[in-house]
ROTORLO-588602 format. One record per residue: residue number from 1; residue in three letters; x, y, z of N, C-alpha, C in turn. Coordinates in steps of 0.2 Angstrom, whole numbers, plus 2048, in hexadecimal, padded with zeros to 3 digits. Layout:
# ROTORLO-588602
<r NUM "ALA" <X Y Z> <X Y Z> <X Y Z>>,
...
***
This chain:
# ROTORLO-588602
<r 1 "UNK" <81D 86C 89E> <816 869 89F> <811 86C 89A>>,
<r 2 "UNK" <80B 869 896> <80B 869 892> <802 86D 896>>,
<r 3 "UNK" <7FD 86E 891> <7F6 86F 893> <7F1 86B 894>>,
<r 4 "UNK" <7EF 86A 89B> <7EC 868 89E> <7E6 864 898>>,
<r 5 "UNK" <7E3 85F 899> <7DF 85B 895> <7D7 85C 898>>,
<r 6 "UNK" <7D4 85F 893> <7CC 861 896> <7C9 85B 895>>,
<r 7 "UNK" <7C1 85A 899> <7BF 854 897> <7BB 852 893>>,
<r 8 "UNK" <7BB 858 88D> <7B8 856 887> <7BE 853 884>>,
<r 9 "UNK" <7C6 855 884> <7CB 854 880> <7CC 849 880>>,
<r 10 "UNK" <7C9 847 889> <7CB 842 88C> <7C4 83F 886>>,
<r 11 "UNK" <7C0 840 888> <7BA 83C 884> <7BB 83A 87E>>,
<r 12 "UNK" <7BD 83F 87A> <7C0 83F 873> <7C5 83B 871>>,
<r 13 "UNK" <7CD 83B 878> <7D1 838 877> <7CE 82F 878>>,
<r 14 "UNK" <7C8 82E 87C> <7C5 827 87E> <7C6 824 876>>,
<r 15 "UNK" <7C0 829 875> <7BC 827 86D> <7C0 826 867>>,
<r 16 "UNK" <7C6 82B 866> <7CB 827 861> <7CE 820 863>>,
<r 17 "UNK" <7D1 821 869> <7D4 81A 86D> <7D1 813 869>>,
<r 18 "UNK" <7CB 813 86A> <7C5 80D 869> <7C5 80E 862>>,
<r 19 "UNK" <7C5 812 85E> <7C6 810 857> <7CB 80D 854>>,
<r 20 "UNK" <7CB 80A 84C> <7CF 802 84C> <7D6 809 847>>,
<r 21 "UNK" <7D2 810 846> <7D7 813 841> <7DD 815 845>>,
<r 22 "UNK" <7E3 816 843> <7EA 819 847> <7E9 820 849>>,
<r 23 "UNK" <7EB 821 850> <7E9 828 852> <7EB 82E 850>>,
<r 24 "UNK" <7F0 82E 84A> <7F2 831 845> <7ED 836 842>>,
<r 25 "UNK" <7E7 831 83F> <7E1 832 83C> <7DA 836 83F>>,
<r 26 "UNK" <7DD 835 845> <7D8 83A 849> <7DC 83F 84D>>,
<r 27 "UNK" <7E1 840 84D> <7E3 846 850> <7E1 84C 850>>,
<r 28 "UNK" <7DE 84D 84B> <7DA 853 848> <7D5 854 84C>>,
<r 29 "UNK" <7D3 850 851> <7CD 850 856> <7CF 855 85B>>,
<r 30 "UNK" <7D5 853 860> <7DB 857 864> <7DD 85C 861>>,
<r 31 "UNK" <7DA 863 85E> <7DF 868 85F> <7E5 86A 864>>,
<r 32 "UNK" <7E9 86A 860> <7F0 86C 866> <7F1 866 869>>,
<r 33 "UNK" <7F1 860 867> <7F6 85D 86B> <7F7 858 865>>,
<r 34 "UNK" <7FD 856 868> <801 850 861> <7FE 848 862>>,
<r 35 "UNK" <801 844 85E> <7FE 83E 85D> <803 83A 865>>,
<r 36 "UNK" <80B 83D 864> <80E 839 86B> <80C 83B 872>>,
<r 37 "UNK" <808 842 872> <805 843 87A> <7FF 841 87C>>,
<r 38 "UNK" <7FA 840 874> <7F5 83C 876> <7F6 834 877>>,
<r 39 "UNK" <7FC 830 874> <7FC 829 875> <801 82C 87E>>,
<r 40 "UNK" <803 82F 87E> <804 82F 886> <802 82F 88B>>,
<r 41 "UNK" <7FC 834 888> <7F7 836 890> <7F0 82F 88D>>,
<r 42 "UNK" <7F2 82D 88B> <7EC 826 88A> <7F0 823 88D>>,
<r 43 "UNK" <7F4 820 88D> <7F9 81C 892> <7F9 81D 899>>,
<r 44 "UNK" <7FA 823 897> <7FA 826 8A0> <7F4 825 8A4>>,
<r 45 "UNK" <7EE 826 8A0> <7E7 826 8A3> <7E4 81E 8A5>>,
<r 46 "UNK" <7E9 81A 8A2> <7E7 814 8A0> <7E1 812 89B>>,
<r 47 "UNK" <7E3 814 897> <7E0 810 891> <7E2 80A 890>>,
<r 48 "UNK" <7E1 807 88C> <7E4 800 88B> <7E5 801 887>>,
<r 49 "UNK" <7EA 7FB 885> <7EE 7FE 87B> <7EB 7FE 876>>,
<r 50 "UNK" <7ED 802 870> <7E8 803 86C> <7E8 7FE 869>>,
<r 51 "UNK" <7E0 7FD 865> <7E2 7F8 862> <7E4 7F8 85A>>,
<r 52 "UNK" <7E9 7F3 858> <7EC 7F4 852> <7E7 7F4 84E>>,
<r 53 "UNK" <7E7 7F9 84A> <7E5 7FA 843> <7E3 7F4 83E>>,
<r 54 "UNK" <7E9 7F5 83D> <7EA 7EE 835> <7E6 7E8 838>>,
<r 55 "UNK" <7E8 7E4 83E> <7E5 7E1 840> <7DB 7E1 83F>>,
<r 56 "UNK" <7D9 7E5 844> <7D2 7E8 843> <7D0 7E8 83B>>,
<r 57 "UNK" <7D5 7EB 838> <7D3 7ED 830> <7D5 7E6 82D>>,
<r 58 "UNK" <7D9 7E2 82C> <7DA 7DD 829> <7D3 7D8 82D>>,
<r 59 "UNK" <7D0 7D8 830> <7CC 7D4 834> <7C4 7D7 82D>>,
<r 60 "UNK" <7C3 7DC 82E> <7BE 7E2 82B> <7BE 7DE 824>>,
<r 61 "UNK" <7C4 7DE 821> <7C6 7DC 818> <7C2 7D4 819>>,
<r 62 "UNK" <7C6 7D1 81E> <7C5 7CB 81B> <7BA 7C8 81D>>,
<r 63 "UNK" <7BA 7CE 822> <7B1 7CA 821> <7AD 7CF 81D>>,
<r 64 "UNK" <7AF 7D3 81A> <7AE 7D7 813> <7AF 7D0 80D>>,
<r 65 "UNK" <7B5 7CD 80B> <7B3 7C8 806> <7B2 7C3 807>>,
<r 66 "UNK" <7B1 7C0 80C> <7AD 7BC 80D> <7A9 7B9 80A>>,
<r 67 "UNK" <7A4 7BA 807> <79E 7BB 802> <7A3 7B9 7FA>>,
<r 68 "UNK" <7A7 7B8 7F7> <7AB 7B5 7F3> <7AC 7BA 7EF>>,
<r 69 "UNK" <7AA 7C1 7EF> <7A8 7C7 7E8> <7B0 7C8 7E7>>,
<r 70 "UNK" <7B3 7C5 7E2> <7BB 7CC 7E1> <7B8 7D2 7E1>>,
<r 71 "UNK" <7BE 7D7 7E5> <7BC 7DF 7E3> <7C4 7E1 7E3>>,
<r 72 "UNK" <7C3 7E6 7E2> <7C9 7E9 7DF> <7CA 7ED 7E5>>,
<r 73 "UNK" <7D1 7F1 7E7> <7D2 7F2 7EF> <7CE 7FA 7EE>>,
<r 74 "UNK" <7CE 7FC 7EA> <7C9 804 7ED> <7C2 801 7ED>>,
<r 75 "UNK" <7BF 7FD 7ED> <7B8 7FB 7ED> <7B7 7F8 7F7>>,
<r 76 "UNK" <7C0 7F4 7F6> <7BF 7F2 7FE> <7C0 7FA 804>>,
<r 77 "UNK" <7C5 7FD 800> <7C6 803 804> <7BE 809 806>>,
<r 78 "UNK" <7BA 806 7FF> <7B6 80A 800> <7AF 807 807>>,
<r 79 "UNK" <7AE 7FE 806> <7A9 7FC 80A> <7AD 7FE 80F>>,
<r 80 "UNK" <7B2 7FB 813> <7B4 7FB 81A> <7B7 803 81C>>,
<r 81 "UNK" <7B6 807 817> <7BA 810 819> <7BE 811 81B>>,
<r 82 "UNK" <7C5 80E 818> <7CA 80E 819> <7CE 812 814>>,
<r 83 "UNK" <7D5 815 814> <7D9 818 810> <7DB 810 809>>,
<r 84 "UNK" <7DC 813 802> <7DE 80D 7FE> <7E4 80C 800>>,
<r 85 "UNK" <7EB 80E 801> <7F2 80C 803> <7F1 808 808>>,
<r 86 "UNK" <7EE 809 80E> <7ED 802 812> <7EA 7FC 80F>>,
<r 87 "UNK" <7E5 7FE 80D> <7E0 7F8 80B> <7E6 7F1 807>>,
<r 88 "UNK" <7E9 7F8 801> <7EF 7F5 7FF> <7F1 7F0 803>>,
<r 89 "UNK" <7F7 7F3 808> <7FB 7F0 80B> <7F8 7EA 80D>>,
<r 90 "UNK" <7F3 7E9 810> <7EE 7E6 814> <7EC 7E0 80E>>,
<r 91 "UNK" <7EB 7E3 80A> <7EB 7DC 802> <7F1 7D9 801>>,
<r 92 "UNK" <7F3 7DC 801> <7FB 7D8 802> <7FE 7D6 805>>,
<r 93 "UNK" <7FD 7D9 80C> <7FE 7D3 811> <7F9 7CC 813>>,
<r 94 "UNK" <7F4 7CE 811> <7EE 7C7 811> <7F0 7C2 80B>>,
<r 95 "UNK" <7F3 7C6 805> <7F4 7C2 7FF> <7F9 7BC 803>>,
<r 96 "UNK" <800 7C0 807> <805 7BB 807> <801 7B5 80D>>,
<r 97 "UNK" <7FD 7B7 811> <7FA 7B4 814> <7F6 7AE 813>>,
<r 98 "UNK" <7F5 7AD 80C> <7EF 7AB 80B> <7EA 7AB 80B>>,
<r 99 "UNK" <7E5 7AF 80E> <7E0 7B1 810> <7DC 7B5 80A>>,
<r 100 "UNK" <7E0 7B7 805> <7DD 7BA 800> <7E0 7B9 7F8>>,
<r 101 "UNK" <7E0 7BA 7F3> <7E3 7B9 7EC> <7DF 7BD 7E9>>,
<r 102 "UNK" <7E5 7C0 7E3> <7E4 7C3 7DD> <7E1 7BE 7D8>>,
<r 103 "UNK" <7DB 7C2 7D4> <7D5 7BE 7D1> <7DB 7BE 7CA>>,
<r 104 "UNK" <7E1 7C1 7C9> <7E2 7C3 7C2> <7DE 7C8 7BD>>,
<r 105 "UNK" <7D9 7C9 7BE> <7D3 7CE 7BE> <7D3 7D6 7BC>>,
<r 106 "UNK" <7D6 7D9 7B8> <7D6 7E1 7BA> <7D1 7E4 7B7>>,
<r 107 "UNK" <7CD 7E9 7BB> <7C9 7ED 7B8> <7CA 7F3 7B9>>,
<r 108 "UNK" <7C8 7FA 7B9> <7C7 7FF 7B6> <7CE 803 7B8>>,
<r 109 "UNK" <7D1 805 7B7> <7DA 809 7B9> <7DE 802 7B7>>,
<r 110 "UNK" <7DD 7FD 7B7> <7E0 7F8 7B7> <7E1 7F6 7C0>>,
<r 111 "UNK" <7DC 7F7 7BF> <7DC 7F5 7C8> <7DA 7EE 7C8>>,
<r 112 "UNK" <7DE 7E9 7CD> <7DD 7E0 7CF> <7DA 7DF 7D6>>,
<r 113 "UNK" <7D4 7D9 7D2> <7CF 7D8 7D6> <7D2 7D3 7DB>>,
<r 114 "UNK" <7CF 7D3 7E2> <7D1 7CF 7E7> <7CC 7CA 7EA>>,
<r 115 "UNK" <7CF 7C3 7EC> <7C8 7BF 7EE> <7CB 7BC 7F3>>,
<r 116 "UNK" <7C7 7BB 7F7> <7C6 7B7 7FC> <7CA 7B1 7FD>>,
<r 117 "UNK" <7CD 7AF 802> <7D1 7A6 800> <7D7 7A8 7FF>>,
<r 118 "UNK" <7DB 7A2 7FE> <7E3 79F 7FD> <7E0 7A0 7F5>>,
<r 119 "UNK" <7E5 79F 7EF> <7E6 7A1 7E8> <7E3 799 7E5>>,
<r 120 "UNK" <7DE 798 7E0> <7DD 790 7DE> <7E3 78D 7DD>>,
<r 121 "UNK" <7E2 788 7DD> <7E9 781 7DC> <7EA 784 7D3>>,
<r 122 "UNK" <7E7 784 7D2> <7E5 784 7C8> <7E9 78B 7C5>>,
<r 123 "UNK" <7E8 792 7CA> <7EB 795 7C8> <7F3 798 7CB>>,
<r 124 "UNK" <7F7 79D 7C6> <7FC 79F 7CB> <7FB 7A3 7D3>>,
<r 125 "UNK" <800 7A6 7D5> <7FF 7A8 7DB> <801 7B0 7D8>>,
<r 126 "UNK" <7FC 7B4 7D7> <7FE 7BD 7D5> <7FF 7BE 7DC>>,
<r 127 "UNK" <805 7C5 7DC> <805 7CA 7DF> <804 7D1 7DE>>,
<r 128 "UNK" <806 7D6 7E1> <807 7DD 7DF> <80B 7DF 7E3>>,
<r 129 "UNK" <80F 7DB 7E5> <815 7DC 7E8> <819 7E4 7E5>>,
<r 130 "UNK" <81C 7E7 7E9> <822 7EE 7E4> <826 7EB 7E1>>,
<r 131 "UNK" <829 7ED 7DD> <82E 7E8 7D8> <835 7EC 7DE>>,
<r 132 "UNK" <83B 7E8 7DD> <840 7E8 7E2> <843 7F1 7DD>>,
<r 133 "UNK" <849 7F4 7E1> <84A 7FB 7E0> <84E 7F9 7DB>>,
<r 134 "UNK" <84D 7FF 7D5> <852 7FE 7D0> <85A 7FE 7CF>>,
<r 135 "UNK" <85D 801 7D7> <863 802 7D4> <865 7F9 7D5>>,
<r 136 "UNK" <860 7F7 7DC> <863 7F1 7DD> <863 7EC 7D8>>,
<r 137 "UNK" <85F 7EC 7D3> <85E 7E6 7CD> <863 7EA 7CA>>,
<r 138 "UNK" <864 7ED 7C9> <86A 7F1 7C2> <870 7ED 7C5>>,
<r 139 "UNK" <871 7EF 7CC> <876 7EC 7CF> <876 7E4 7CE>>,
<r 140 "UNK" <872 7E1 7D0> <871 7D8 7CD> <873 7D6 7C7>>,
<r 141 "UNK" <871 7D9 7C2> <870 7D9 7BB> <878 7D9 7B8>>,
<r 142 "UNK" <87A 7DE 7BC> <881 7E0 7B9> <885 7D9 7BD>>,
<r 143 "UNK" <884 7D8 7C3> <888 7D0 7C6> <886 7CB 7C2>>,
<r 144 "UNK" <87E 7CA 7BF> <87E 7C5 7BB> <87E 7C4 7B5>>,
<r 145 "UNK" <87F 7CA 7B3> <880 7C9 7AB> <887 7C6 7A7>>,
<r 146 "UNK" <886 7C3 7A4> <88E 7BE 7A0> <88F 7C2 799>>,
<r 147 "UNK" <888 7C2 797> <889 7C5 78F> <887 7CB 78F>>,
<r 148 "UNK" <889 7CF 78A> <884 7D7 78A> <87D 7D6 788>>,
<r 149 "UNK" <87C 7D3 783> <875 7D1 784> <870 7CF 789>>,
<r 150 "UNK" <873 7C9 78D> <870 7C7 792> <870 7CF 799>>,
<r 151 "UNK" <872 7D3 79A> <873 7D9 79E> <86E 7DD 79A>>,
<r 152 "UNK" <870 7E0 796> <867 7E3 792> <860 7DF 793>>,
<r 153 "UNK" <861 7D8 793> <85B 7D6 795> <858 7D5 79E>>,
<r 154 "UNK" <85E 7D5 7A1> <85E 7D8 7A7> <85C 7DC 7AA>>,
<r 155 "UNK" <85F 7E2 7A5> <85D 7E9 7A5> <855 7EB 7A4>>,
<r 156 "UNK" <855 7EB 79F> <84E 7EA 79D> <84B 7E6 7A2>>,
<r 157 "UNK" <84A 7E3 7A5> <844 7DD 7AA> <846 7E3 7B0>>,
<r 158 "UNK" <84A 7E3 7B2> <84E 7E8 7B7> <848 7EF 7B8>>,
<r 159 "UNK" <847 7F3 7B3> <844 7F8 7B1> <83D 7F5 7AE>>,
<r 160 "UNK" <839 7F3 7AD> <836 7F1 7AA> <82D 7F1 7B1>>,
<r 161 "UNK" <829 7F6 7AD> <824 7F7 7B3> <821 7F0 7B5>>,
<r 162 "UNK" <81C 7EF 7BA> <819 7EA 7BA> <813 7EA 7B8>>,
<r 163 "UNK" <811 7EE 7B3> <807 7EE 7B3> <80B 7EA 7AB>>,
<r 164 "UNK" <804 7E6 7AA> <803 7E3 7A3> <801 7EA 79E>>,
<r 165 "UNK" <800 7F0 7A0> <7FF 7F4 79B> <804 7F8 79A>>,
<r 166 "UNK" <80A 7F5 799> <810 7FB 79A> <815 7F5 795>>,
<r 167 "UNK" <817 7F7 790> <81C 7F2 78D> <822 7F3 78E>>,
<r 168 "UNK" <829 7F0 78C> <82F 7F1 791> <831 7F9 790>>,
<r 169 "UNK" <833 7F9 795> <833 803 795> <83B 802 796>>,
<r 170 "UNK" <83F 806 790> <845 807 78F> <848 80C 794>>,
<r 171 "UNK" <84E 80B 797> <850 812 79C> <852 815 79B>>,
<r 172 "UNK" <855 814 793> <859 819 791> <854 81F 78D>>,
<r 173 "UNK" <84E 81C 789> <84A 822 789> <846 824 790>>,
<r 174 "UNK" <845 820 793> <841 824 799> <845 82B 79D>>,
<r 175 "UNK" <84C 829 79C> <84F 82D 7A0> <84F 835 79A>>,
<r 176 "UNK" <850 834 791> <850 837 78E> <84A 83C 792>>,
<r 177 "UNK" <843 839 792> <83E 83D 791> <840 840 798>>,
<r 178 "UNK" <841 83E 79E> <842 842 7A3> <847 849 7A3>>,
<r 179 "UNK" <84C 846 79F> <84F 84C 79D> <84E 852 79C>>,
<r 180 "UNK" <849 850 795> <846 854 790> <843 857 796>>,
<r 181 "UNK" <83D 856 79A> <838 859 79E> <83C 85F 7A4>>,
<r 182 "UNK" <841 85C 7A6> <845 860 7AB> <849 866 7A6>>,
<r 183 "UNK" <84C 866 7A1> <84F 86D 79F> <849 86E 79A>>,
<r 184 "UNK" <845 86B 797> <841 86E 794> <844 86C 78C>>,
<r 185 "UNK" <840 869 788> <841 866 782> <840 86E 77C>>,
<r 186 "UNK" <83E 871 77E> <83F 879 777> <838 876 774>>,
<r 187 "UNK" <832 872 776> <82E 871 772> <829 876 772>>,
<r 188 "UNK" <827 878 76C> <820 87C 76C> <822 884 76F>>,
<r 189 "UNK" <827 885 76C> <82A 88E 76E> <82B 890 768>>,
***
């Protein structure tokens, strides 16, 4: 059995409970106790279930754009104080939802703006989806390919980054320079 729960620790545990972020995030609150004893003994005290996150946050995103402004997702991570990897996923989940669409827009890192609404009739439908795992397109490429030609262009799309600032990235240099970098290329000795 573990240490008894003081009733500063219970208060504390209240006030994380109520908030929309994962109790993850405040654990730091609870010295000495873990994220699965605190969703335990919230349970046990009856608390009511926590409320989901994304939900809460995805609700937060969408009456932030509201107002029609595209913003780009560190600008949303920054009004509603959120981490930017959720905001992400959260953009992407709202994209497929249509609730939200890519302006086609980039500004400064090459970062894409995001707006409010389903994507106009007029333009396409952008994602930022992760491009699918390499070995698995290599593997495709090679069932689909009929010509050698046609398998090098495979290839190439296969490997080929998604940012419009990246031109087709050959693998077989990439993997040269990786080489080079791990045994050390003898340069500037």
């Amino acid at each position: 059995m573990g240490v008894a729960w003081t009733k500063e620790e219970k208060r504390t545990l209240k006030r994380i409970w109520k908030s929309p972020k994962p109790l993850e995030s405040h654990i730091h609150l609870l010295p000495g106790r873990s994220v699965d004893c605190a969703r335990k003994y919230g349970q046990n005290i009856g608390l009511p279930p926590k409320p989901r996150a994304h939900t809460a946050s995805r609700e937060r995103i969408l009456e932030l754009m509201k107002d029609g402004v595209a913003r780009t997702g560190l600008e949303i991570a920054t009004a509603i104080d959120l981490d930017r990897k959720t905001v992400r996923d959260l953009l992407v989940s709202l994209i497929e939802l249509d609730k939200a669409h890519l302006t086609g827009d980039y500004g400064p890192y090459n970062a894409a703006y995001y707006q409010y609404g389903p994507t106009p009739e007029d333009k396409p439908k952008l994602t930022r989806a992760r491009p699918k795992p390499r070995g698995e397109a290599r593997r495709r490429a090679l069932a689909h390919a009929q010509t050698e030609d046609e398998l090098e262009r495979l290839l190439d799309d296969a490997h080929r980054s998604t940012g419009k600032w990246w031109p087709h990235a050959d693998p077989v240099v990439v993997a040269a320079f990786g080489a080079m970098v791990r045994m050390g290329c003898g340069c500037g000795r």
